[in-house]
VMD Tcl script that builds the backbone (N, CA, C; Angstrom):
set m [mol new atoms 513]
animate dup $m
set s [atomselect $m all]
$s set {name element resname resid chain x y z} {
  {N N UNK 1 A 127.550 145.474 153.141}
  {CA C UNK 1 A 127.772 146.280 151.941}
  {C C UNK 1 A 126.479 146.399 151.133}
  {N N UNK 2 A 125.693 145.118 151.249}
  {CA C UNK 2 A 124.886 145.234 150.210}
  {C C UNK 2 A 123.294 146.202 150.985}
  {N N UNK 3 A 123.088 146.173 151.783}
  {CA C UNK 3 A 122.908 147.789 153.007}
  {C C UNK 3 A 122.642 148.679 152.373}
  {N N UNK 4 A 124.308 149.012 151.954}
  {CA C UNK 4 A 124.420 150.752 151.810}
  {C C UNK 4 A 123.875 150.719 149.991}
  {N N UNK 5 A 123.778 149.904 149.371}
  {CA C UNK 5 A 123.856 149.402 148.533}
  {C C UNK 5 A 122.270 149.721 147.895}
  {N N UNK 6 A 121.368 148.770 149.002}
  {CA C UNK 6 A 120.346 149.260 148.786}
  {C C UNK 6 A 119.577 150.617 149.679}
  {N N UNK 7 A 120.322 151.302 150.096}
  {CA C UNK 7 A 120.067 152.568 150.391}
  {C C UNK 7 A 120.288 153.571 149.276}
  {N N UNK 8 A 121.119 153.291 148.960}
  {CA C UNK 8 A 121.496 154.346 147.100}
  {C C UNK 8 A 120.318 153.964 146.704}
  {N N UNK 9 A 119.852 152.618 145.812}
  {CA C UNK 9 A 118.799 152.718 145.245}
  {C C UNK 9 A 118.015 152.891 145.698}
  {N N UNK 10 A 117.494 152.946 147.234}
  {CA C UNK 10 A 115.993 153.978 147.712}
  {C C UNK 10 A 116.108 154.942 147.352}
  {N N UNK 11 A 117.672 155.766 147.224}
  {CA C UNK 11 A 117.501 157.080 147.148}
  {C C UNK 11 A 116.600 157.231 145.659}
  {N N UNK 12 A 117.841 156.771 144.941}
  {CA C UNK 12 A 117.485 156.949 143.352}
  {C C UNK 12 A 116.158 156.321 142.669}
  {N N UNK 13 A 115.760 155.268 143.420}
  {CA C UNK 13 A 114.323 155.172 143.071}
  {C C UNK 13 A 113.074 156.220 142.928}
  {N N UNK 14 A 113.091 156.539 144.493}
  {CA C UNK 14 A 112.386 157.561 145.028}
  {C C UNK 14 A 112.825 158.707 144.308}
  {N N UNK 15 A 113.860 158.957 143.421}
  {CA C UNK 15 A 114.145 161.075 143.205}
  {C C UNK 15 A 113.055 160.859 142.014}
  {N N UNK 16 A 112.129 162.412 141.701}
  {CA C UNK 16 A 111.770 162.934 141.262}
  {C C UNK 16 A 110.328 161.955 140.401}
  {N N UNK 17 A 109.810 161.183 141.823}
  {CA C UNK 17 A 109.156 160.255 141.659}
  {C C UNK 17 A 107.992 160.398 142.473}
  {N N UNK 18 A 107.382 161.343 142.682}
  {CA C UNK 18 A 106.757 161.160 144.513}
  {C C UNK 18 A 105.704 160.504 144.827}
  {N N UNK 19 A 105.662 159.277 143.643}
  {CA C UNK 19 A 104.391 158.102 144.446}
  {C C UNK 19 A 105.163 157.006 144.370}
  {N N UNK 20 A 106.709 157.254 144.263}
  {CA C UNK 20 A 107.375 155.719 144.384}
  {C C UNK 20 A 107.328 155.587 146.344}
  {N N UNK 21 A 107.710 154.450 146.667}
  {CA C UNK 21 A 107.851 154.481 147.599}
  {C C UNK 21 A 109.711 154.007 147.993}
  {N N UNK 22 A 110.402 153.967 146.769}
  {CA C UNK 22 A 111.545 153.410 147.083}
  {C C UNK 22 A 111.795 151.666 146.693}
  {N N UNK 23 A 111.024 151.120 146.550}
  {CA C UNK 23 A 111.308 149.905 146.477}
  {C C UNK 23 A 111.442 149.223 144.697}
  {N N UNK 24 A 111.044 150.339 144.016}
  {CA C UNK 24 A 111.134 149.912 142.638}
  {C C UNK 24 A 111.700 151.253 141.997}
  {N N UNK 25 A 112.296 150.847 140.934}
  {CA C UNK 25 A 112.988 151.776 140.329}
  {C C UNK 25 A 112.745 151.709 138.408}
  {N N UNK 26 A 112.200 152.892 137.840}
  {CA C UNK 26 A 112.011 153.280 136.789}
  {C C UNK 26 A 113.501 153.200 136.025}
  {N N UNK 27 A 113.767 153.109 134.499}
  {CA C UNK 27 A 114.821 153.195 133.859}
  {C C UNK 27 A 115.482 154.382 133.698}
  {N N UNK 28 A 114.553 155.668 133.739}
  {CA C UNK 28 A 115.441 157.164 133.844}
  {C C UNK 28 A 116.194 156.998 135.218}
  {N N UNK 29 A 115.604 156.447 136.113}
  {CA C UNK 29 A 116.523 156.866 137.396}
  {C C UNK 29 A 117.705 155.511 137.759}
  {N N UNK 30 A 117.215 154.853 136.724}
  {CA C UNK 30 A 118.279 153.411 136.990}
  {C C UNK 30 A 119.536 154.015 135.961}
  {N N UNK 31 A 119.345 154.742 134.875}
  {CA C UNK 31 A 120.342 155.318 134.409}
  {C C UNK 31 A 120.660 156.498 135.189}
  {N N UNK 32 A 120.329 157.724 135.928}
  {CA C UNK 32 A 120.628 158.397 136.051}
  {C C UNK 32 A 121.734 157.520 137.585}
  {N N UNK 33 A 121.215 156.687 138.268}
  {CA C UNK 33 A 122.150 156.165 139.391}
  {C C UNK 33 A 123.571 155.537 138.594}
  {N N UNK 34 A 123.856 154.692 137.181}
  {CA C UNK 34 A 124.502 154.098 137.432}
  {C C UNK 34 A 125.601 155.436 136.428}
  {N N UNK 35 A 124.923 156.769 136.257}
  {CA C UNK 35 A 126.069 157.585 136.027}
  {C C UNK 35 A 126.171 158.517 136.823}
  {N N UNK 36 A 125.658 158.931 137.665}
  {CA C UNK 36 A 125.662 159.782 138.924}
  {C C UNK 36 A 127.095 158.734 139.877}
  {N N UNK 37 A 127.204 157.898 139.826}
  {CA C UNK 37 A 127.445 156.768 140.674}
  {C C UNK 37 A 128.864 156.465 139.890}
  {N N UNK 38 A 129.351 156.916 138.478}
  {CA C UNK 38 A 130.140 155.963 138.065}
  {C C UNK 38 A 130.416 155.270 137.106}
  {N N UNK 39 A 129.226 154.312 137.766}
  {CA C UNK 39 A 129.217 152.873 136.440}
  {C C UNK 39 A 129.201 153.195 135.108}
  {N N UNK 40 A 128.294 154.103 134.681}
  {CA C UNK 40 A 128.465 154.317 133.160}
  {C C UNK 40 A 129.500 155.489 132.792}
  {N N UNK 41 A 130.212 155.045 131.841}
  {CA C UNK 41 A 132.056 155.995 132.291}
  {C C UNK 41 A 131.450 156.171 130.734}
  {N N UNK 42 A 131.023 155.506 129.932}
  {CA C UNK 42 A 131.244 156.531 128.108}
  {C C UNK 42 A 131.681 154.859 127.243}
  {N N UNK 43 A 132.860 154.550 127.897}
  {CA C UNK 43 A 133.569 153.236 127.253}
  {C C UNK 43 A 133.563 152.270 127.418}
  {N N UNK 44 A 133.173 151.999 128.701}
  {CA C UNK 44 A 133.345 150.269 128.967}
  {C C UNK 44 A 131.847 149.945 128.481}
  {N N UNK 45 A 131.336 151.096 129.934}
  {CA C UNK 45 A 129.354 150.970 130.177}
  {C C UNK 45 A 128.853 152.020 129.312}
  {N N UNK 46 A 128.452 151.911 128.164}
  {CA C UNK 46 A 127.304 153.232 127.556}
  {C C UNK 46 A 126.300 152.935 128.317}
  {N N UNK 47 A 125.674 154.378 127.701}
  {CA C UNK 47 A 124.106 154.304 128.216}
  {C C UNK 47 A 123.055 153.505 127.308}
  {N N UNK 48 A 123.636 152.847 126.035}
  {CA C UNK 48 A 122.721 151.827 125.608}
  {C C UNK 48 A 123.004 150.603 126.341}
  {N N UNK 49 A 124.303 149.929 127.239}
  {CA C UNK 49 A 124.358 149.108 128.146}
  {C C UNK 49 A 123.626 149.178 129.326}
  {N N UNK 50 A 123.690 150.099 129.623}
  {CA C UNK 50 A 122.248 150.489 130.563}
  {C C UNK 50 A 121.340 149.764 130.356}
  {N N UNK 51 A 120.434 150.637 129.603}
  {CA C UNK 51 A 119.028 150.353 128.735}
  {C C UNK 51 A 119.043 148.853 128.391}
  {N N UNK 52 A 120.016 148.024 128.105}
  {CA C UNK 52 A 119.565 147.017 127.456}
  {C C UNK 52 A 120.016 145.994 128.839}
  {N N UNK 53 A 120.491 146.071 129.878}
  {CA C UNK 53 A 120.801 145.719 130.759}
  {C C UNK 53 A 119.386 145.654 131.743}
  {N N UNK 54 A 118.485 146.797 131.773}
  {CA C UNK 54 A 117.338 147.238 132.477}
  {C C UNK 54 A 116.316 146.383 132.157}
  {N N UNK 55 A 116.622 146.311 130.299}
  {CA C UNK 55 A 115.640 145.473 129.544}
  {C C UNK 55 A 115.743 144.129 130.346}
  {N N UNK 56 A 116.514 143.847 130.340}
  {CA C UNK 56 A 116.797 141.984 130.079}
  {C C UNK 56 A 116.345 141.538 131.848}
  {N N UNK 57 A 116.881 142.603 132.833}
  {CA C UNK 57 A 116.690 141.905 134.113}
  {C C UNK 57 A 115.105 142.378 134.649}
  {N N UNK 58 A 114.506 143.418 133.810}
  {CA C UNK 58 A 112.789 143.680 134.570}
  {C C UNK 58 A 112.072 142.317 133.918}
  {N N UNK 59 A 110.871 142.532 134.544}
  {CA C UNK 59 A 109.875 141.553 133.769}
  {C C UNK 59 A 109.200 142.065 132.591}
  {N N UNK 60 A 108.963 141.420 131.473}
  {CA C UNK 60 A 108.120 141.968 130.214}
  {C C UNK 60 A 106.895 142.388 130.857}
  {N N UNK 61 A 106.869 143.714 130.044}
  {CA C UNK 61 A 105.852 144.299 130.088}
  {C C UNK 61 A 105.744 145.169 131.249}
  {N N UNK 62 A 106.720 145.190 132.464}
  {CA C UNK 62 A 106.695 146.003 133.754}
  {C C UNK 62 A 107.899 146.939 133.445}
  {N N UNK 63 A 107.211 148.285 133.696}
  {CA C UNK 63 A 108.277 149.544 133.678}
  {C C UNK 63 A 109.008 149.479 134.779}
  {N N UNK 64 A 109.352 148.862 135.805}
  {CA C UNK 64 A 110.336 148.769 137.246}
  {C C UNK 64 A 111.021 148.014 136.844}
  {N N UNK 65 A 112.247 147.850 138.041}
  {CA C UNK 65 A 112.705 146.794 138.219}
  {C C UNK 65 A 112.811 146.936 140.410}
  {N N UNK 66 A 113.256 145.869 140.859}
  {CA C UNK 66 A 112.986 145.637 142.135}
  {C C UNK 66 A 114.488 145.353 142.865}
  {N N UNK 67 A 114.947 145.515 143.930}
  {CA C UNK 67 A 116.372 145.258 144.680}
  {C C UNK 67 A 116.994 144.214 144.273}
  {N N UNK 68 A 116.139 142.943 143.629}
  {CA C UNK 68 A 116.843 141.960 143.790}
  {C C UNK 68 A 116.790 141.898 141.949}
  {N N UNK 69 A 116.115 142.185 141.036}
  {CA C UNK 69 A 116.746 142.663 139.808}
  {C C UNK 69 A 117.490 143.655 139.465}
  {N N UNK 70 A 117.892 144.444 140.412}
  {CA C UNK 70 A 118.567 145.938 140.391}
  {C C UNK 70 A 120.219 144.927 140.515}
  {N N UNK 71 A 120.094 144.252 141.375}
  {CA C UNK 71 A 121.229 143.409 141.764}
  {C C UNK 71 A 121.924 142.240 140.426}
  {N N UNK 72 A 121.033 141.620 140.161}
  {CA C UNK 72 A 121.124 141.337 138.632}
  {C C UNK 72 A 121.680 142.287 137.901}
  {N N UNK 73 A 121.232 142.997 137.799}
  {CA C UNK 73 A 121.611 144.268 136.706}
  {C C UNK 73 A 123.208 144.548 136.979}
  {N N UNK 74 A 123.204 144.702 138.334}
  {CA C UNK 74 A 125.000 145.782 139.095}
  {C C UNK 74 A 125.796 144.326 138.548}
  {N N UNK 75 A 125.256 143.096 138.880}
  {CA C UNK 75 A 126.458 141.689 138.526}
  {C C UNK 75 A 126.664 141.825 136.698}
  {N N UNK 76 A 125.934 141.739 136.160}
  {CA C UNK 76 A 126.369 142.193 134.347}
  {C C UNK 76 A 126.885 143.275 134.287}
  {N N UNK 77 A 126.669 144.523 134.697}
  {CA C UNK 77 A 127.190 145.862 134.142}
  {C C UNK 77 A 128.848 145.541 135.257}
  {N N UNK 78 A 128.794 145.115 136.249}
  {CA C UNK 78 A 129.796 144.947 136.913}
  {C C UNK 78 A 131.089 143.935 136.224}
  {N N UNK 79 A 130.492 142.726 135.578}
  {CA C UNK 79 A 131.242 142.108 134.383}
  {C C UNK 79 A 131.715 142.802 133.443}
  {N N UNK 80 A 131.134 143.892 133.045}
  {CA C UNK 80 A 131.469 144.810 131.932}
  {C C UNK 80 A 132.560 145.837 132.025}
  {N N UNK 81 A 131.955 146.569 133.326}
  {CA C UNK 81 A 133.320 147.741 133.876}
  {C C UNK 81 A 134.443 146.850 134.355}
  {N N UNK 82 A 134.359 146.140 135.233}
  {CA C UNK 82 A 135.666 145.174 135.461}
  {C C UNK 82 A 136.067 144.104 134.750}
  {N N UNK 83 A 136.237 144.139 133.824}
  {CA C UNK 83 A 137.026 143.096 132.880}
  {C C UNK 83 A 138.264 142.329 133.855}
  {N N UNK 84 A 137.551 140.948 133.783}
  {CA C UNK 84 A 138.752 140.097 134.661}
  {C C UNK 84 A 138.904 139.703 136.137}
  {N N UNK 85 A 137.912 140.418 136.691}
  {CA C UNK 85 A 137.185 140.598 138.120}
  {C C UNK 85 A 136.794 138.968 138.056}
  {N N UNK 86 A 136.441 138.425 139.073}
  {CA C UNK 86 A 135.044 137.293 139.185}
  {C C UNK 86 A 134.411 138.413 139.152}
  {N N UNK 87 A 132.607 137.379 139.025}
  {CA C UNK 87 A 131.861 138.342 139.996}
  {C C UNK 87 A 131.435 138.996 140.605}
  {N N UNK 88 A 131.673 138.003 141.988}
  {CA C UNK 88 A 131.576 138.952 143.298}
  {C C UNK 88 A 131.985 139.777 143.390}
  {N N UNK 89 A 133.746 139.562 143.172}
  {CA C UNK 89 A 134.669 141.057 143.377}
  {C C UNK 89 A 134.242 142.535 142.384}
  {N N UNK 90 A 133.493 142.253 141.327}
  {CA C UNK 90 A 132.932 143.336 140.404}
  {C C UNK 90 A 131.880 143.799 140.975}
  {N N UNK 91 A 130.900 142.913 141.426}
  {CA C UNK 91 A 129.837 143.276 142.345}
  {C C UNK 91 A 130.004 144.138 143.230}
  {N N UNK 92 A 131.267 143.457 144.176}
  {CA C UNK 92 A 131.615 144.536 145.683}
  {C C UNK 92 A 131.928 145.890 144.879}
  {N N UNK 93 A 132.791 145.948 143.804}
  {CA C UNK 93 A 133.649 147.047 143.167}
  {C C UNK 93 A 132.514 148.196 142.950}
  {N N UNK 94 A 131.383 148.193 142.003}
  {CA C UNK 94 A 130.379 148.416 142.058}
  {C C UNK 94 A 129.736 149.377 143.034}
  {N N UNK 95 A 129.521 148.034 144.269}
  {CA C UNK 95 A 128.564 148.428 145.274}
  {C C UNK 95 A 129.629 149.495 145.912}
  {N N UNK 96 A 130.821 149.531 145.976}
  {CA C UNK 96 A 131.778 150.334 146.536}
  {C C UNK 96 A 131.941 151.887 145.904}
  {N N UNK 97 A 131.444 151.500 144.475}
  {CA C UNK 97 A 130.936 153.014 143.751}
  {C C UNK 97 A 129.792 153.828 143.898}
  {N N UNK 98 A 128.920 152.790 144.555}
  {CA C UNK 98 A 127.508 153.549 144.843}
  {C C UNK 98 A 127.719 154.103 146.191}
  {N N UNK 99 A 128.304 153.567 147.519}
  {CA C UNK 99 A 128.639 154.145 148.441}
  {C C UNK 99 A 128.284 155.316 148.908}
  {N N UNK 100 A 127.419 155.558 149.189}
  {CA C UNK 100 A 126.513 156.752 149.867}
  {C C UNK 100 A 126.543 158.237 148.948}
  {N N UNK 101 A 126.667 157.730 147.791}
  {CA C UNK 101 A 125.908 158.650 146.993}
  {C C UNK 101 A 124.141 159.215 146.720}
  {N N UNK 102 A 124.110 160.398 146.600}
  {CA C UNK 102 A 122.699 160.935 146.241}
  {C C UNK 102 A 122.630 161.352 145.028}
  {N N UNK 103 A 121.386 161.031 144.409}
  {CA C UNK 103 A 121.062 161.836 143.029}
  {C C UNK 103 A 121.932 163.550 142.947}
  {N N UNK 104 A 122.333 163.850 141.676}
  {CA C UNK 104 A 123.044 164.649 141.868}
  {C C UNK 104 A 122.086 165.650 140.659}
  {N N UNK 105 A 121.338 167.108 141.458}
  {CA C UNK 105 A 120.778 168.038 141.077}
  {C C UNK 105 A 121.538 169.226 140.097}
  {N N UNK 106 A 122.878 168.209 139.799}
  {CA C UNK 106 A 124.000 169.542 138.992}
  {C C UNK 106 A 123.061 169.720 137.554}
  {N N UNK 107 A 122.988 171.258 136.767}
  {CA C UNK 107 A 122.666 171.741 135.767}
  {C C UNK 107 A 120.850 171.910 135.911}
  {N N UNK 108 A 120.434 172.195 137.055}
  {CA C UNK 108 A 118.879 172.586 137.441}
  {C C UNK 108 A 119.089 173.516 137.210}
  {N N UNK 109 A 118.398 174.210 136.747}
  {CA C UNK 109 A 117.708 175.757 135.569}
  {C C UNK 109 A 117.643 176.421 137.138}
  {N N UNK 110 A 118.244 177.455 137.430}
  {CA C UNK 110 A 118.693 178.490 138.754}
  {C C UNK 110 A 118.094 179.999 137.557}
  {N N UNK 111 A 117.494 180.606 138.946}
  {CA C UNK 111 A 117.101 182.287 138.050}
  {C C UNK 111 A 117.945 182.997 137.617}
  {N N UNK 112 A 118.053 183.279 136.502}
  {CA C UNK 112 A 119.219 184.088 136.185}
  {C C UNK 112 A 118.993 185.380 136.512}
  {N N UNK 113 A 120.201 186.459 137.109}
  {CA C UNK 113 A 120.075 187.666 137.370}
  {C C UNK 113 A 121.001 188.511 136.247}
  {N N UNK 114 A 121.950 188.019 135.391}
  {CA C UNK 114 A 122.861 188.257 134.280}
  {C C UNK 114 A 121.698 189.448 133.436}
  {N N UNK 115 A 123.192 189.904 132.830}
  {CA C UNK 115 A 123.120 190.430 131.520}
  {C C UNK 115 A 121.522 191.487 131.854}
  {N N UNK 116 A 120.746 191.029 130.694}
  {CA C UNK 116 A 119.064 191.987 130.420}
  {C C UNK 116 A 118.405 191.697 131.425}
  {N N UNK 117 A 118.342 190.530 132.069}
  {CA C UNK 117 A 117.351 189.921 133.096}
  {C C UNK 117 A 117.080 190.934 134.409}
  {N N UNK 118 A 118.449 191.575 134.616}
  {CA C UNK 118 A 118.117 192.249 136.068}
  {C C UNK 118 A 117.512 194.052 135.508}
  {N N UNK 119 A 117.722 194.170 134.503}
  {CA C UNK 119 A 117.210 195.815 133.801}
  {C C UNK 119 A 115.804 195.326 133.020}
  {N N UNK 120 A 115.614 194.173 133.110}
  {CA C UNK 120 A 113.826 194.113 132.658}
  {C C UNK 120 A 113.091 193.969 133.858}
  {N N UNK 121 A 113.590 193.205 135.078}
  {CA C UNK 121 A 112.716 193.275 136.124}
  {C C UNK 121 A 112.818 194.635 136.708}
  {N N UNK 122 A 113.485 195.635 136.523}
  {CA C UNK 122 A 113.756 196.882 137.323}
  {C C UNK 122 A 112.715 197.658 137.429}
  {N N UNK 123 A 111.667 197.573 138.231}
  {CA C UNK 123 A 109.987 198.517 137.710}
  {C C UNK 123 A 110.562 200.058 137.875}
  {N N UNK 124 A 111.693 200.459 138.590}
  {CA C UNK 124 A 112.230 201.916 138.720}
  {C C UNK 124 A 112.203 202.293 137.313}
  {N N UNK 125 A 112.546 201.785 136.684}
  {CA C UNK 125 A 112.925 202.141 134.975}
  {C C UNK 125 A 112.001 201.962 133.977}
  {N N UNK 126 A 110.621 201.365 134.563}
  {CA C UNK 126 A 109.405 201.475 133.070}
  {C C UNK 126 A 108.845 202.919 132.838}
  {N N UNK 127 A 108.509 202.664 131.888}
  {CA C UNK 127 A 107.931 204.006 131.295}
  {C C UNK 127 A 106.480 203.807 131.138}
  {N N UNK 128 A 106.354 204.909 130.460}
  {CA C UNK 128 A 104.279 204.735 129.759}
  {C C UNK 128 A 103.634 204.253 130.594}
  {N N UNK 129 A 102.592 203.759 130.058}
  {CA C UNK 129 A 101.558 203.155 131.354}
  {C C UNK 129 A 102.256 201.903 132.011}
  {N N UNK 130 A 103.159 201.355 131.514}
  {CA C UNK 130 A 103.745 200.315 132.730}
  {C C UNK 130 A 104.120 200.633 133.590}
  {N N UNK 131 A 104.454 202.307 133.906}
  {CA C UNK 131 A 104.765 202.793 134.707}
  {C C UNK 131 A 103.968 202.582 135.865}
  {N N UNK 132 A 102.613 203.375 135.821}
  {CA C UNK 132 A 101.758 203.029 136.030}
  {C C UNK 132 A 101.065 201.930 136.988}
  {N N UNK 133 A 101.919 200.831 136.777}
  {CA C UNK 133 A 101.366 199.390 137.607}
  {C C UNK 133 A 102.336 199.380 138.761}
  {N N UNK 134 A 103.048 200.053 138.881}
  {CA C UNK 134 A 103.540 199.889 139.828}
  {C C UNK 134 A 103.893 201.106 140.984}
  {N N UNK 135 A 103.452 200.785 142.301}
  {CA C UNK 135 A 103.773 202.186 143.489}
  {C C UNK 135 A 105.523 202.447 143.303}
  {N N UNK 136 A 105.496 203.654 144.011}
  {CA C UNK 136 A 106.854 204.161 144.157}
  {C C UNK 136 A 108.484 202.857 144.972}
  {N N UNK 137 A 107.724 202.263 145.750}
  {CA C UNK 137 A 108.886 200.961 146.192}
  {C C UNK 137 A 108.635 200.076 145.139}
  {N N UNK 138 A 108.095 199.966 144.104}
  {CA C UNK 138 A 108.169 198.907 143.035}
  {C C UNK 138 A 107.615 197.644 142.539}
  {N N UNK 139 A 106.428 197.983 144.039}
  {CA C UNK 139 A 105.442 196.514 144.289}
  {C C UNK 139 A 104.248 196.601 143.165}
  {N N UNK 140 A 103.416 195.817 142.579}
  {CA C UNK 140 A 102.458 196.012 141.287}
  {C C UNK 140 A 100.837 196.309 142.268}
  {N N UNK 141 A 100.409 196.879 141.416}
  {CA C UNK 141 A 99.058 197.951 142.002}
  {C C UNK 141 A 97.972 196.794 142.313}
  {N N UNK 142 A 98.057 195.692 141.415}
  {CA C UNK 142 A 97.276 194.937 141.252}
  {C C UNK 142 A 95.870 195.407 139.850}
  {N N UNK 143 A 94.519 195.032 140.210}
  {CA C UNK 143 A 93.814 195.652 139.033}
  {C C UNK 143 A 93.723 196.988 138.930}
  {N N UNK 144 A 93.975 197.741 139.923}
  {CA C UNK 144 A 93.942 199.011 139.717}
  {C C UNK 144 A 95.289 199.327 138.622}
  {N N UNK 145 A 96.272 198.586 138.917}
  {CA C UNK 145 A 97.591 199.317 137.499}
  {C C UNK 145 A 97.075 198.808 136.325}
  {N N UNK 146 A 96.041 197.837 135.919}
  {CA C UNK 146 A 96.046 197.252 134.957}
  {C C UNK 146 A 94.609 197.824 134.308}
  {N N UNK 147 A 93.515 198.390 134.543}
  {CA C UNK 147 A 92.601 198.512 134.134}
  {C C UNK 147 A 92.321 200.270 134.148}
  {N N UNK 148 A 92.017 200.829 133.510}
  {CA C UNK 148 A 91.485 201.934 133.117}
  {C C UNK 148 A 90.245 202.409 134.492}
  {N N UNK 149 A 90.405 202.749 135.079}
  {CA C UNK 149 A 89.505 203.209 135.944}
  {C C UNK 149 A 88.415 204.448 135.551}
  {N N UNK 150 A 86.728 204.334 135.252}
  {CA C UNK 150 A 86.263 205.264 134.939}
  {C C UNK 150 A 85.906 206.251 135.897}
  {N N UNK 151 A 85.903 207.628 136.068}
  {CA C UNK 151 A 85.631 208.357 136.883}
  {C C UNK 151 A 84.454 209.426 136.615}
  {N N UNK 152 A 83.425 208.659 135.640}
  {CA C UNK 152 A 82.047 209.347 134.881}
  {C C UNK 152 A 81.695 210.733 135.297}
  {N N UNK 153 A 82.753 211.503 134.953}
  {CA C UNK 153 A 82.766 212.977 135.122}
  {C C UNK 153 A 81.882 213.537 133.713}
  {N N UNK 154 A 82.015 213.041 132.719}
  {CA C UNK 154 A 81.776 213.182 131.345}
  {C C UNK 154 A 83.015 213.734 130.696}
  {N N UNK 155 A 83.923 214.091 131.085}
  {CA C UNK 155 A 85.589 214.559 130.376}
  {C C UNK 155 A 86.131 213.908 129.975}
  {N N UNK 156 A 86.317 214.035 128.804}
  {CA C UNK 156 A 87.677 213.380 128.079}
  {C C UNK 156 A 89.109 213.085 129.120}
  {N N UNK 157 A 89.633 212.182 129.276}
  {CA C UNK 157 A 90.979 212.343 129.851}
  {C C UNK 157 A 91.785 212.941 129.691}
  {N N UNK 158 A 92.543 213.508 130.063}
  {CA C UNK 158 A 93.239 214.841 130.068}
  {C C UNK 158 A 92.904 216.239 129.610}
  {N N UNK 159 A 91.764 215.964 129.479}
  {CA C UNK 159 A 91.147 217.628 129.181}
  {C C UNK 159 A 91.441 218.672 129.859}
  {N N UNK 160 A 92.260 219.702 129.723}
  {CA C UNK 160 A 92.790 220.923 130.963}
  {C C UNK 160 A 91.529 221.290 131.752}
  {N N UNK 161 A 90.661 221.835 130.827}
  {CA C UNK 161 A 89.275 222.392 131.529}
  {C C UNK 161 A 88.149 221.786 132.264}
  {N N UNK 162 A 88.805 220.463 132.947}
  {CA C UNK 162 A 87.603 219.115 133.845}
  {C C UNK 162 A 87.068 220.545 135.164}
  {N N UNK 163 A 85.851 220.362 135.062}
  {CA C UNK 163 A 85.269 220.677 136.039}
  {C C UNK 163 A 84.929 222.138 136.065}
  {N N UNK 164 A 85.373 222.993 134.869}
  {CA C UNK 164 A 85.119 224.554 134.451}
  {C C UNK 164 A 83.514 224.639 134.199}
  {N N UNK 165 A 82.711 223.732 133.877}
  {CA C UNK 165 A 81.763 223.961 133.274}
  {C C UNK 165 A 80.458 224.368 134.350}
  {N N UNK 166 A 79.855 224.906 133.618}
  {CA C UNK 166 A 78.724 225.715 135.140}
  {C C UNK 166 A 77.284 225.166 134.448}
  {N N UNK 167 A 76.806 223.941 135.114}
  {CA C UNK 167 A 75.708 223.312 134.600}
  {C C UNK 167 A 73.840 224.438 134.517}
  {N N UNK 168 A 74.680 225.705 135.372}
  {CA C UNK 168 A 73.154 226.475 136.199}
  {C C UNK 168 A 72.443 227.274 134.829}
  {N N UNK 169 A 73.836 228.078 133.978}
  {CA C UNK 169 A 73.913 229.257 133.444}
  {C C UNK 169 A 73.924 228.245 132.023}
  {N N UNK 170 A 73.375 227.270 131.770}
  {CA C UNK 170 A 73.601 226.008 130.206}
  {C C UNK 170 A 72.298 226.835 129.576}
  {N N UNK 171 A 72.423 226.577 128.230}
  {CA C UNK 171 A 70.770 227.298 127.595}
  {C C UNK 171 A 70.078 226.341 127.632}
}
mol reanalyze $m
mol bondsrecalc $m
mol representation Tube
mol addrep $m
């Protein structure tokens, strides 16, 4: 049991960590396991039982804690959720909640396509020079949509009469 046990906390060590190697575990992810997982329900376990639980079993002054203080930790918070349990049996209860759970990615910021979002990306529909930046399938010009291109004719831009002028017959 105690195995699968410490396979959860590789997981949860290691999430959103990528120079852990798994074997130590930070307090965001020691809370995020023991409510991903369960243990912290609101009433028995808050998340200041957590925190002060994390406190007491790391070493002063070290931001980790290690498998075999992680284990410390599950036997107190396990006293706490099971009122009346021994121990052990709170321990197993516990380890029986972590049970091949993974960090859980619910409420990650996803692109929204709703509402304004899909009629502002629409390049079919800009106007004015934003028009402009973009070819007819909707892909962007690159610096050419974005920069004024000179074409040192000497004409004003949009002048009707570009190129009427007869340099031979000038006084």
């Amino acid at each position: 049991m105690a195995s699968e046990a410490e396979k959860t906390f590789q997981r949860f060590a290691v999430f959103g960590e990528s120079s852990s190697r798994g074997n130590e575990m930070n307090n965001k992810n020691f809370s995020k396991l023991c409510k991903d997982c369960g243990i912290m329900d609101g009433k028995k376990v808050t998340s200041t039982d957590v925190d002060i639980v994390f406190s007491k079993v790391k070493i002063k002054n070290a931001r980790t804690i290690t498998f075999q203080q992680f284990q410390e930790a599950m036997k107190e918070l396990g006293q706490k959720l099971f009122k009346g349990k021994n121990p052990e049996e709170a321990l197993e209860s516990i380890y029986k909640l972590m049970e091949g759970k993974d960090p859980a990615t619910s409420g990650v910021t996803k692109t929204s396509t709703v509402g304004g979002v899909s009629r502002l990306t629409d390049t079919s529909q800009y106007t004015g020079t934003h028009k402009e930046r973009f070819d007819e399938s909707g892909k962007g010009k690159g610096i050419t949509g974005r920069k004024d291109m000179t074409d040192g004719s000497g004409y004003v831009s949009g002048y009707k009469g570009a190129g009427t002028y007869d340099k031979k017959s000038g006084n």
